[in-house]
C-alpha positions as a printed NumPy array, in Angstrom:
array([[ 26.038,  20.752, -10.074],
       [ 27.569,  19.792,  -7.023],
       [ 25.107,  17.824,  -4.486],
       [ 24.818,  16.78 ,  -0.523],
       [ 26.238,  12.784,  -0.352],
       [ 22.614,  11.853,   1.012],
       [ 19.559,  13.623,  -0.07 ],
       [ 21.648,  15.332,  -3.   ],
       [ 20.425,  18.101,  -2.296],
       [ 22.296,  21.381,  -4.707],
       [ 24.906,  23.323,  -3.215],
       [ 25.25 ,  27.194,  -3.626],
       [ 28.654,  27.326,  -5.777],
       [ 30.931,  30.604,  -4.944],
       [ 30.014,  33.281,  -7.277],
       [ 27.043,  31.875,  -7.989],
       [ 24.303,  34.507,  -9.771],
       [ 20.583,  33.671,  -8.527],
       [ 21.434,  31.755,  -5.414],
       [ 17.856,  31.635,  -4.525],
       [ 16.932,  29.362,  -7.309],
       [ 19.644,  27.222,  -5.591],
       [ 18.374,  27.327,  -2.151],
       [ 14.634,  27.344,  -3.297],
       [ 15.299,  24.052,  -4.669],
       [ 17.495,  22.126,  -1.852],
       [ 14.832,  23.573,   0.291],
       [ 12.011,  21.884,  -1.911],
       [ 13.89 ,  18.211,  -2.13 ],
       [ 14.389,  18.588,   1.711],
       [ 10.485,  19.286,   2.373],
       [  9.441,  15.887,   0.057],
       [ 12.572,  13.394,   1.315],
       [ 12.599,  14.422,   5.313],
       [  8.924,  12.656,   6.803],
       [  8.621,  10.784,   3.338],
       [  5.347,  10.135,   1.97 ],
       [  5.163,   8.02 ,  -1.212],
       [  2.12 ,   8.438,  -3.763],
       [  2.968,   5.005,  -4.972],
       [  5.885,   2.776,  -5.476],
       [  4.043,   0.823,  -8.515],
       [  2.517,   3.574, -10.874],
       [  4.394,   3.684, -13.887],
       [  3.63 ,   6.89 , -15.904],
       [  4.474,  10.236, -14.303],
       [  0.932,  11.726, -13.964],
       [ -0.529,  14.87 , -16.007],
       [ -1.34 ,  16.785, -12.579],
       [  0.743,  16.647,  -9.961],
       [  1.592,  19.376,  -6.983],
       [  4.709,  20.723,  -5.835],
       [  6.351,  18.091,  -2.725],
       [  4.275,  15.196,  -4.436],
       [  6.526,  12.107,  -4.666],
       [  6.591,   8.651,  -6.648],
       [  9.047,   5.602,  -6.154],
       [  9.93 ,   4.904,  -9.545],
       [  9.822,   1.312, -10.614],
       [ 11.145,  -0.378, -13.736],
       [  9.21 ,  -0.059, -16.999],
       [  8.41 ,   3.027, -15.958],
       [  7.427,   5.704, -19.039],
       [  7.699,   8.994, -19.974],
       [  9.641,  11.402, -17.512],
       [ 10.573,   8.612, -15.255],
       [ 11.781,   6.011, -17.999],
       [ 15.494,   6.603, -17.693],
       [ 15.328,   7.181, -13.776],
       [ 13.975,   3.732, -12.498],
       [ 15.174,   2.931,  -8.61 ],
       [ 14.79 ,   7.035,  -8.363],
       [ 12.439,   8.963,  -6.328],
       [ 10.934,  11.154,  -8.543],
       [ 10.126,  14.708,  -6.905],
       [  7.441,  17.03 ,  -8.492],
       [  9.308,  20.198,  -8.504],
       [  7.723,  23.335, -10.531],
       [  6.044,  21.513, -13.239],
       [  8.688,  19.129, -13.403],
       [ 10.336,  15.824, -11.601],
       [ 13.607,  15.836,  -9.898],
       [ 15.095,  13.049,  -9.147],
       [ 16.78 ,  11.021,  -5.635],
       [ 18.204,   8.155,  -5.074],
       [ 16.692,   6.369,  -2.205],
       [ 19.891,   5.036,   0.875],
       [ 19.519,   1.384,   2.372],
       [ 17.326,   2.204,   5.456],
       [ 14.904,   5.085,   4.342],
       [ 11.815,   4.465,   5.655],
       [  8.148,   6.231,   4.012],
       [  4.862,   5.641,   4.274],
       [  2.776,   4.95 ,   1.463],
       [ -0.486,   6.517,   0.3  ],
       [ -2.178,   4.297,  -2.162],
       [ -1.228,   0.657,  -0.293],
       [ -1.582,   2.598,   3.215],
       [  1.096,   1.342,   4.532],
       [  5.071,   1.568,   6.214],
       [  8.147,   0.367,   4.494],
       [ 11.625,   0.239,   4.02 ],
       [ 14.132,   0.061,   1.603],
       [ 16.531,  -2.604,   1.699],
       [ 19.051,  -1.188,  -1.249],
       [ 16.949,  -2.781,  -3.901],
       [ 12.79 ,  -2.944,  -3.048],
       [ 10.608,  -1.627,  -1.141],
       [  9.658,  -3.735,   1.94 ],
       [  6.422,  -3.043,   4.013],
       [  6.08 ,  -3.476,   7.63 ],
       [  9.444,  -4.534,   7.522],
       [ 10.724,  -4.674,  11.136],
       [ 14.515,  -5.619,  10.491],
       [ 16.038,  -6.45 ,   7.198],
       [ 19.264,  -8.883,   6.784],
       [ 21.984,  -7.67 ,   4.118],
       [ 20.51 ,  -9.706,   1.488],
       [ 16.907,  -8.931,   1.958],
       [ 15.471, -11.233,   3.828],
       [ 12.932,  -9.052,   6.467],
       [ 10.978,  -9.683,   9.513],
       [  7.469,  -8.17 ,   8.6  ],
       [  5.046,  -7.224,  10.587],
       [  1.275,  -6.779,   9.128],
       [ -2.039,  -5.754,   9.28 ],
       [ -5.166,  -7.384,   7.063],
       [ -8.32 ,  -5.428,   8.029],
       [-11.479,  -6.629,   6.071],
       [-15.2  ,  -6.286,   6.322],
       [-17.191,  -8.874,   6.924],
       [-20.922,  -8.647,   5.604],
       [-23.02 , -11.297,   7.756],
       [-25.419, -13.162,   5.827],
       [-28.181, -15.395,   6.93 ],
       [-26.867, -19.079,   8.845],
       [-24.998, -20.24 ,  11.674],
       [-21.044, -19.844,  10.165],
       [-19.938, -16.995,   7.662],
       [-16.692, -17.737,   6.353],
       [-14.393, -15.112,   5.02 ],
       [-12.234, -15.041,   1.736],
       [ -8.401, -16.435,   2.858],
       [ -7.493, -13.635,   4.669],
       [ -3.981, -15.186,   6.651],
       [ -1.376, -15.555,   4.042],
       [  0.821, -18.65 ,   4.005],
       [  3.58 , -19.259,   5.917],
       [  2.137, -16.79 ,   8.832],
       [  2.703, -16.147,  12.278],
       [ -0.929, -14.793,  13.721],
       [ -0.185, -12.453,  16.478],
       [ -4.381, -11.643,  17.28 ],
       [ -7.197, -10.545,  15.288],
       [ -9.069,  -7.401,  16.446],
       [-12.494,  -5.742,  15.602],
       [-15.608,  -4.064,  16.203],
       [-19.149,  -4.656,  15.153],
       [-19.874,  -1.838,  12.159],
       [-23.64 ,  -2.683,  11.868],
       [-25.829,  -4.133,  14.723],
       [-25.594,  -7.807,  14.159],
       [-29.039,  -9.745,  13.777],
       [-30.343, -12.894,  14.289],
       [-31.724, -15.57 ,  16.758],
       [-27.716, -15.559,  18.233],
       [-27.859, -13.939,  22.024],
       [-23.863, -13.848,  21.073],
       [-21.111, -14.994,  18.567],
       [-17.773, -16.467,  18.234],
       [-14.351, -15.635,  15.776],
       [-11.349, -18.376,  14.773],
       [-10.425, -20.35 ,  12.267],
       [-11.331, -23.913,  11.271],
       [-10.911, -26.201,  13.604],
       [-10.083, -23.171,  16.371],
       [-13.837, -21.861,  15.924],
       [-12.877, -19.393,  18.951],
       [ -9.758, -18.98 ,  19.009],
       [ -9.553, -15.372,  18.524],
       [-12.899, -14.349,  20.939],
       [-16.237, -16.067,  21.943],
       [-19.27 , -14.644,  23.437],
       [-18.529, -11.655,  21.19 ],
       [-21.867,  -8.593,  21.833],
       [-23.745,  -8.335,  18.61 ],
       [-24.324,  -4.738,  19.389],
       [-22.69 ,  -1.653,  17.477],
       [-19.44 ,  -1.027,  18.553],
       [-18.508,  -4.24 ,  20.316],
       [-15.562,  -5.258,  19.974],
       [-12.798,  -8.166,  20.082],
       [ -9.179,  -8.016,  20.957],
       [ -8.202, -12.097,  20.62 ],
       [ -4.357, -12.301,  21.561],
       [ -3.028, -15.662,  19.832],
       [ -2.219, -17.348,  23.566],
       [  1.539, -18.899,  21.953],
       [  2.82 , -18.705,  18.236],
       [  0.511, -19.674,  16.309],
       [  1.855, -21.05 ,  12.399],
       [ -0.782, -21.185,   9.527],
       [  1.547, -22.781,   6.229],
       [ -1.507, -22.548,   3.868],
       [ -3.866, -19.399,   3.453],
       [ -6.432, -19.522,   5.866],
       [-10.168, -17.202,   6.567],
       [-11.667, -16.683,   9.435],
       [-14.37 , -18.067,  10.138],
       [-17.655, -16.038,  12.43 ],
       [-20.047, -18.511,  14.225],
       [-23.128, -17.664,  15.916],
       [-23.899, -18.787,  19.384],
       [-27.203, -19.82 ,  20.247],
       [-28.844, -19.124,  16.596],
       [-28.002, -17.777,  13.748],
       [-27.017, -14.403,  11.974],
       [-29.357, -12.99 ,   9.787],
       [-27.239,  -9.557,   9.026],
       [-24.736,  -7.491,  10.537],
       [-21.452,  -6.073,   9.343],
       [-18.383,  -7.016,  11.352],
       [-14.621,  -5.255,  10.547],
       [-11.995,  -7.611,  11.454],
       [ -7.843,  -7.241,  11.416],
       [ -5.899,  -9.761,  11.509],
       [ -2.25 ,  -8.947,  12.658],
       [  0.709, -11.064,  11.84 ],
       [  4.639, -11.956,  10.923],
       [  6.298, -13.12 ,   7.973],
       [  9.505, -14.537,   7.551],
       [ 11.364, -13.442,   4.525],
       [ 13.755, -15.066,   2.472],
       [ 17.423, -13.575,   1.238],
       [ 18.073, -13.031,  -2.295],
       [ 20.694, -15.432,  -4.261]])
């Protein structure tokens, strides 16, 4: 069957008996690759259910269906998959990580903002985590700043009334204990917006760390985002 250079999408041959079958089906592959939404890009085996449009990044090892199409998008298409190859430069958005990317002729690269020839990207990302408050003066979170980082600002609001003896509190880093926002409102729906005032490197992971000012928490819940570059490097 002869097929469009890009989406390869089927072509209505002269003479052609049922040319809506034809059609129907460029039609369908144009619907799932135009505004392209990815299920996943890690799932290995085709699922039992899926609905017409539905789409998968197939990645290697993958089973059944998919095993001999790996690097494919595979397109659920009446009850069955069709398959497209992905171009250098498509972009989609992906449903089960929540997040942008692009592909670089090869992988998959999220948040990617520009891409040399040998896949080495500029990302740009977004860490968002909740922070339960527990009783003292500091809560610390898990390392939430991957190494080798460029911290742009952390946002967030206040989720659940924070309590306490604090009249107010404070978000940073170790040895920056407000570097991202200080007399922060405890209330629900305050919020922080701390803009990183010049580059700011971290080369190790690195949490953020939540100090009260002028007591100490005794609950709350806080939802922080932390948003940041990396600096990729090119393949051999």
């Amino acid at each position: 069957m002869v097929k469009t250079a890009n989406l390869e999408l089927p072509l209505v041959q002269a003479a052609q008996a049922q040319k809506h079958v034809t059609v129907n089906e460029a039609l369908a592959l144009l619907d799932a690759a135009a505004q392209l939404r990815l299920e996943s890009i890690t799932v290995l085996d085709p699922p039992v259910e899926a609905a017409d449009g539905t789409v998968y990044f197939v990645p290697a090892g993958a089973t059944g269906a998919w095993a001999l199409e790996p690097g494919k998008l595979a397109v659920r298409a009446n009850g069955g998959w069709v398959f497209v190859t992905p171009r250098a430069g498509w972009r989609a958005w992906v449903i089960d990580s929540a997040e942008a990317t692009m592909f670089d002729g090869v992988v998959w690269v999220h948040g990617s903002l520009s891409i040399s020839p040998n896949g080495a990207a500029l990302q740009a990302k977004t860490v968002e985590i909740d922070v339960e408050l527990t009783a003292g003066a500091i809560v610390e979170t898990d390392p939430v700043i991957p190494a080798t980082a460029v911290v742009i600002g952390v946002s967030g609001v206040v989720c659940e009334t924070i309590t306490g003896t604090l009249s107010s509190w404070r978000v940073g880093v170790s040895g920056g204990e407000d570097r991202y926002g200080h007399g922060l409102g405890v209330s629900l729906g305050s919020w922080v917006q701390g803009v990183t005032g010049q580059p700011q490197a971290y080369y190790a992971p690195t949490a953020l760390r939540l100090e009260a000012e002028g007591g100490d928490f005794t609950g709350g819940r806080v939802r922080l985002a932390v948003h940041l570059l990396l600096v990729g490097i090119p393949r051999a």
